[in-house]
N, C-alpha and C positions, 0 to 999 in steps of 0.2 A: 697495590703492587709496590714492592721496593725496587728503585732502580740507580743503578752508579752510573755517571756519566763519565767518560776520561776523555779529557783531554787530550787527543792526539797532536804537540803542537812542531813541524815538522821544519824541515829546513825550504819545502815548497808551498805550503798549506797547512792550514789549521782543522784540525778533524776532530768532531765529538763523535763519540762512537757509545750508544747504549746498551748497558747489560741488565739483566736483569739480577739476581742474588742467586743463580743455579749458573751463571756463567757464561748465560746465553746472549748471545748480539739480536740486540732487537731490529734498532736501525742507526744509522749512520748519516753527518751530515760534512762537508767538507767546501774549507774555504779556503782559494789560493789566495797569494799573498805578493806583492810587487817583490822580484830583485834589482838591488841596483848594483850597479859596474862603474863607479866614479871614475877610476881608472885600473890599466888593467895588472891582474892580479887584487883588484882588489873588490869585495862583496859586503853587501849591507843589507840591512831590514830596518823596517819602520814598526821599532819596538809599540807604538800605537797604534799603528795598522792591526799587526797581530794581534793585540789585546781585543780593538773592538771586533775583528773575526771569530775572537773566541765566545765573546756576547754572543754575534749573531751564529756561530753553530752550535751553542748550547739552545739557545731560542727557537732555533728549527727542529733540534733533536725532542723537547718538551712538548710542542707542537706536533710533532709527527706521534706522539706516545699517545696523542688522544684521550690523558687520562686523570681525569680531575683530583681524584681521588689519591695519584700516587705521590710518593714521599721518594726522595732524590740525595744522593749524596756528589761529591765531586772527586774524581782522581786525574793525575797531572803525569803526564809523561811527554819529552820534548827534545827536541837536534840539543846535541849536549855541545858545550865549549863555546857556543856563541854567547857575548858578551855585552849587555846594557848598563849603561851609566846614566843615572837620574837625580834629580833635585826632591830632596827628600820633603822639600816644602811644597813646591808645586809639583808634584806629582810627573813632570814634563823631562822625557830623557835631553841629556843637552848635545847627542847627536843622534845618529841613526846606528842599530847595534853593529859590530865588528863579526861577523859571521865567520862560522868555524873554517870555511872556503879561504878565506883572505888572509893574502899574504903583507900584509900592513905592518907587523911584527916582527919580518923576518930579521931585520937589522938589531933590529934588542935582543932577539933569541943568537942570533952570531956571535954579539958582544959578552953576552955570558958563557956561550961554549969557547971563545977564545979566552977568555980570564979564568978556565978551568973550573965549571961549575955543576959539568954536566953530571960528573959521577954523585957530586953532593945532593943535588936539586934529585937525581932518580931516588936517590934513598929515604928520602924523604917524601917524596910523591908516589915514586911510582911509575912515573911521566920521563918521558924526553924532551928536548929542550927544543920548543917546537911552534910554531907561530898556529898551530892547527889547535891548539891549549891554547884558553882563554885569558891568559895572565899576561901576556905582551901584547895583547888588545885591547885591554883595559890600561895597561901604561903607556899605549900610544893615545889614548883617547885624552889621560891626566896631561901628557907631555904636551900635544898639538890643538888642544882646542882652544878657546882663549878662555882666560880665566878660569878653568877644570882644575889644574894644581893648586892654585888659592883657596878656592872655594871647597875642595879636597879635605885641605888644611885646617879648615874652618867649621868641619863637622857638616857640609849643606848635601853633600852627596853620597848619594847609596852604589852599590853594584851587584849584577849578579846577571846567573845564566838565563834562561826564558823563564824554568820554574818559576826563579825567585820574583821575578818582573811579573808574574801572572800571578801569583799569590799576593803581592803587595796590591797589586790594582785590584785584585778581585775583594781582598778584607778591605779595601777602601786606604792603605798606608798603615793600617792595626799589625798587622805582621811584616816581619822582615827575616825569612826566614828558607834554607834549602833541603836537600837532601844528603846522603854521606855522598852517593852514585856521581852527582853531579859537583858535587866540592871536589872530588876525587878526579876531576875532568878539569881543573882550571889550573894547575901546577904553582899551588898556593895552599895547599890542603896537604898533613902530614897525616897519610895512612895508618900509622902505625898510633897516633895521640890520637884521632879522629877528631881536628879541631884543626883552625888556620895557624898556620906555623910561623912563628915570627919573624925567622930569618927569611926565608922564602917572599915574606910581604914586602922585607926590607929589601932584597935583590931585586923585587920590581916597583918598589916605591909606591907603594899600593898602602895607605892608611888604613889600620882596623877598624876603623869608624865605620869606614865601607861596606866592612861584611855582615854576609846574613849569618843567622843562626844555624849550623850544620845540625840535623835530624835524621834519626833511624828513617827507612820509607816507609814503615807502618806506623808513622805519628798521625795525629791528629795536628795540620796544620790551619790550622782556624777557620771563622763560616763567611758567608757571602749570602747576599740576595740577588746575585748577579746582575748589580744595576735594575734592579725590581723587579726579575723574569720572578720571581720564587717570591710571594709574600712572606715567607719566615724565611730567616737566613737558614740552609742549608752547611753543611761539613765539607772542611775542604780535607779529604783523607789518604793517604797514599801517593806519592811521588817517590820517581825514578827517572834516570837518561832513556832513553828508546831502546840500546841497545840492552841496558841492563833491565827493561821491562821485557824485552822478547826472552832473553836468559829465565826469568822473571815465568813469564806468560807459556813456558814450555816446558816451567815445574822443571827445570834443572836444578833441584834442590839438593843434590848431592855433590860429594866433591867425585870428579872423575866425569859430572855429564856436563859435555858442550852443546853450543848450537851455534849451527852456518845457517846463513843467510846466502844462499846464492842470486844474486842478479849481476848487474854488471860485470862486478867484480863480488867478491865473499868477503863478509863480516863472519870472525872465528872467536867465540868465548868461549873457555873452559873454567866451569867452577873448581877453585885449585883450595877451595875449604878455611879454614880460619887461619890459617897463618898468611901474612903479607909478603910471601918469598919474591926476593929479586925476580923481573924478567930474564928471559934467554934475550939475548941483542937483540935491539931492534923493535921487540916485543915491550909492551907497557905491561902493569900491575894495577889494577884497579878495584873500588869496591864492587865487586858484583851484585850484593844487595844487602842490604842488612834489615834483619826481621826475627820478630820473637827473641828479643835481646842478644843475637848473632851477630856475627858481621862474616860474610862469606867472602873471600876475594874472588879473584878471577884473573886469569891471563887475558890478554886480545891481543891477537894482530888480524891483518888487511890484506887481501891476496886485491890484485890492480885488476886482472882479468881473466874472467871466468865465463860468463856470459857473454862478455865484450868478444869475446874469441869466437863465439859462433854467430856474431851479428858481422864481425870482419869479413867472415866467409863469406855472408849472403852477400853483403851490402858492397863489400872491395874486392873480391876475388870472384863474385858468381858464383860461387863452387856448388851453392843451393839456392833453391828458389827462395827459399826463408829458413828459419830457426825451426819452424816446426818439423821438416822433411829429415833435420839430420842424424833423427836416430833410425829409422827404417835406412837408409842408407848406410849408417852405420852397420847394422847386422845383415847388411848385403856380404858381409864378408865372416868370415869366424872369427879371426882374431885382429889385433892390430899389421900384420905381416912385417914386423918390425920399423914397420915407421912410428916417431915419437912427434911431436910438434910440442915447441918448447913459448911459449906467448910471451915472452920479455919483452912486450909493446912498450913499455913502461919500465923496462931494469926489469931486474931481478930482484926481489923481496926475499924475507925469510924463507930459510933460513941463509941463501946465500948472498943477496945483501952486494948485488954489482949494476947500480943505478944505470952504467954505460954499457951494459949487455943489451945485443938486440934479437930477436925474436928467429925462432929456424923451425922447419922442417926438416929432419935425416933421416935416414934409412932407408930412403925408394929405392926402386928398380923397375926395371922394364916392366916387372909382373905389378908395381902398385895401381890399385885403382882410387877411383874415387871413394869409395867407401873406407879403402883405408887410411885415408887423409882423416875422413867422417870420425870413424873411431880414435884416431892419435889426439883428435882436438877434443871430444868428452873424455880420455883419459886423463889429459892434460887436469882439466877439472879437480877429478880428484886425487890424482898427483899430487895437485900442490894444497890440497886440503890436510892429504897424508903428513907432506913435510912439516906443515904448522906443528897438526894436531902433535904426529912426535915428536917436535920442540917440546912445545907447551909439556907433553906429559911426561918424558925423561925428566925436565928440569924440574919440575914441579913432585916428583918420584911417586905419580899415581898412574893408575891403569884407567884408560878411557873405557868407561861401564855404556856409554849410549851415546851416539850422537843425535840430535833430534835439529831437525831440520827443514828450511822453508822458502820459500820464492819458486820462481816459474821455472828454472829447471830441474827442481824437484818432482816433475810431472815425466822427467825420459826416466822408464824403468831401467832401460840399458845403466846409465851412467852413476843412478842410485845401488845399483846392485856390484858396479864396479867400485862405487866407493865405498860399499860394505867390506866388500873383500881386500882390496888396498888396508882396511885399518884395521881387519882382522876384528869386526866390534859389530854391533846393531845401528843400524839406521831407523831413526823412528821419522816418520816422515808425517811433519804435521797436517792436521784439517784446522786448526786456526786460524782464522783469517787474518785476523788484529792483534798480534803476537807480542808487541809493546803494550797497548792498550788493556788487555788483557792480564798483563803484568802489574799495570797500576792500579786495578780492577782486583788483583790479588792482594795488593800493598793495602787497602781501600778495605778491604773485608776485612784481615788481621786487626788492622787500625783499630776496628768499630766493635772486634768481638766477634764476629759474623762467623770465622773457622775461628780453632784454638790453638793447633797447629798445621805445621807446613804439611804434616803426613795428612791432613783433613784433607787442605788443599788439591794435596796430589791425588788424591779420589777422585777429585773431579773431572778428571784427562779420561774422559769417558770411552773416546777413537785411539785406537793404538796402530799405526800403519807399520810394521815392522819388516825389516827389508836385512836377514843376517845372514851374513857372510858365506860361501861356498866353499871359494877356490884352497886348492891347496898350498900350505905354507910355500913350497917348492916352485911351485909356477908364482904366487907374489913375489918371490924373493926376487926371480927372474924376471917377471916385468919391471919391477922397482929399480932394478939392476943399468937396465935400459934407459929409464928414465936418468937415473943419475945421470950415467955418461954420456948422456945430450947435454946436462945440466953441464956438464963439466968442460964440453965442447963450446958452448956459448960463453962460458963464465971462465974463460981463459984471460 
């Protein structure tokens, strides 16, 4: 039996997760990993820790396969933007990483949006000018540690995101090398040359010496004995970010298909196809994947609360006993009865973009119940799903062909079938489990030969959950309507 392992390596835990060469998840093994809080606003990793977590869940997943006989390859997918600095002779990072959480940056990224750099730096990245990007982590690390800017200077030091730290340790230091997805993630990387950009290393004082090699994600990135789990070295093949492995892992291989991630809050990519066009404000540009000598972009942006909205209810308001009750409650009622509930717990995000907006319920009356509180807080959901997506596809001038979609409130039919009909489009609602994993498990086949093309690939989505659209244009136009003008009531 052939089996790919990936590397799931997360912002909480380190997960190998095995397939076998039809696509299929055998089993799974998963290692949490310490966070530290030095101080606050500020987040680290023990870029060692993670490494050896990643030993031991490849060694339990080999172990659990039971199977002497089979042959193994490796794929990487991993929390993008978090940043390691190491000693390219001893192997030893000379602190603990700058996690993509940490606001340790945010005075260097001020400094350059006051010296007017922000419009330069996006056109060239792709990126906003943002301590959440890994490049003012890595020049706070040069700036504050002692001796890191000498030693810099001096050719002794490497950098890079988790990939590249976990491929250097795994080839034993033989490679030094990333992906487009993740270079495309540290605002130091020019989208458009697909290489580190000079000026951009110069604005953060970051030496080329530093960098890894930027790589398609269906390269061959060198082999490993994983520390002698594997008597022959094994292939390390496919690498991508998480988020560009789940784009990746849900075969949105055309331009015009996105995928939401609903938990807490929603992760939004739309493949927006081979040109690198500007974001809509607010919104990033990034590579979405690049394979089979393509390079595919992608919009993203970040809705704050999504999930967070129905866990408020249970947890702050009683309103339910839990998350599970609120859709039966919800269809306690026919329709919204004109209440909207607007969640700016956090501001308001794309597209309106009013950080000091605070959160409303309007439109009760004597006749609202509970249930239509129930319903106004899942519309909300895909409200604000709606607003991205038609960001993203006005600016970008394509038509959303499928959204495909995953996490735990993908399971209320109410709210999936609201958000069919809000985008006017198909909901493909994933059975996936490991939807990054799975992506680099894709990267990882192309790599090797294994499919020839993407169209192979996409054969392989064997479950199709499809959930399209009803309502009529005249009733969305009119609930959308509503939504606005809460939107507008808040964002005054």
């Amino acid at each position: 039996m052939k089996y790919i392992i990936a590397i799931d390596q997360s912002t909480s835990a380190t997960k190998a997760v095995l397939f076998n060469e039809q696509c299929q998840l055998i089993c799974r093994k998963n290692v949490p990993h310490k966070q530290y809080y030095p101080q606050p606003g500020w987040v680290e990793h023990d870029a060692e820790e993670i490494y050896r977590n990643t030993v031991e869940a490849i060694r339990e997943v080999v172990n659990a396969s039971r199977d002497d006989d089979a042959t193994y390859t490796l794929a990487i997918t991993n929390q993008r933007e978090t940043v390691v600095v190491w000693n390219r002779f001893t192997g030893r990072p000379i602190c603990h990483a700058v996690v993509w959480q940490c606001q340790r940056g945010a005075a260097i990224c001020d400094d350059l949006r006051q010296r007017g750099y922000t419009e330069f730096i996006q056109e060239r990245s792709g990126l906003l000018i943002d301590p959440y990007f890994a490049a003012s982590g890595a020049k706070w690390i040069l700036d504050n540690v002692d001796g890191a800017r000498q030693a810099a200077e001096r050719g002794e030091l490497l950098m890079g995101t988790i990939d590249t730290w976990l491929i250097w340790k795994l080839t034993g230091g033989k490679v030094h090398a990333t992906d487009y997805t993740n270079a495309s993630r540290t605002l130091l990387f020019n989208i458009h040359t697909l290489d580190w950009d000079e000026e951009l290393l110069s604005l953060f004082t970051i030496p080329r010496n530093m960098m890894a090699e930027p790589k398609p994600c269906d390269s061959l990135f060198g082999e490993t004995t994983v520390e002698g789990i594997f008597a022959n070295p094994v292939a390390i093949a496919g690498v991508l970010g998480d988020s560009h492995g789940a784009l990746a892992g849900q075969m949105c291989f055309e331009p015009g298909m996105g995928k939401a991630t609903y938990g807490t809050g929603s992760s939004v990519m739309v493949n927006i196809g081979e040109d690198a066009i500007k974001a809509p404000e607010g919104l990033v540009t990034s590579v979405g994947f690049a394979a089979q000598g393509k390079v595919f972009y992608a919009f993203e942006g970040n809705i704050h609360c999504t999930g967070a909205t129905i866990k408020w209810m249970a947890d702050n308001l009683k309103l339910i006993e839990s998350p599970a009750v609120i859709e039966e409650l919800a269809l306690s009622v026919p329709d919204n009865g004109g209440v909207y509930l607007v969640p700016a717990f956090a501001g308001l995000g794309a597209p309106w973009w009013n950080p000091h907006a605070k959160a409303m319920i309007c439109g009760m009356t004597l006749g609202t119940e509970r249930g239509h509180v129930c319903r106004a807080a899942l519309e909300a959901i895909a409200y604000q799903i709606k607003d991205l997506i038609d960001l993203m596809t006005h600016h970008a001038g394509i038509t959303l062909k499928e959204l495909r979609v995953d996490g735990g409130p993908t399971k209320n039919k109410l709210l999936m079938q609201f958000q069919a009909d809000m985008l006017g489009a198909c909901i493909n609602r994933s059975d996936v489990e490991e939807a990054s994993a799975m992506g680099a498990v894709v990267m990882n086949g192309l790599a090797r030969g294994v499919w020839k093309t993407l169209d192979e690939v996409a054969a392989l989505r064997t479950t199709d959950n499809r959930i399209l659209p009803g309502m009529k244009a005249e009733e969305r136009d009119r609930l959308y309507a509503g939504w606005t003008a809460a939107i507008h009531t808040v964002n005054k």
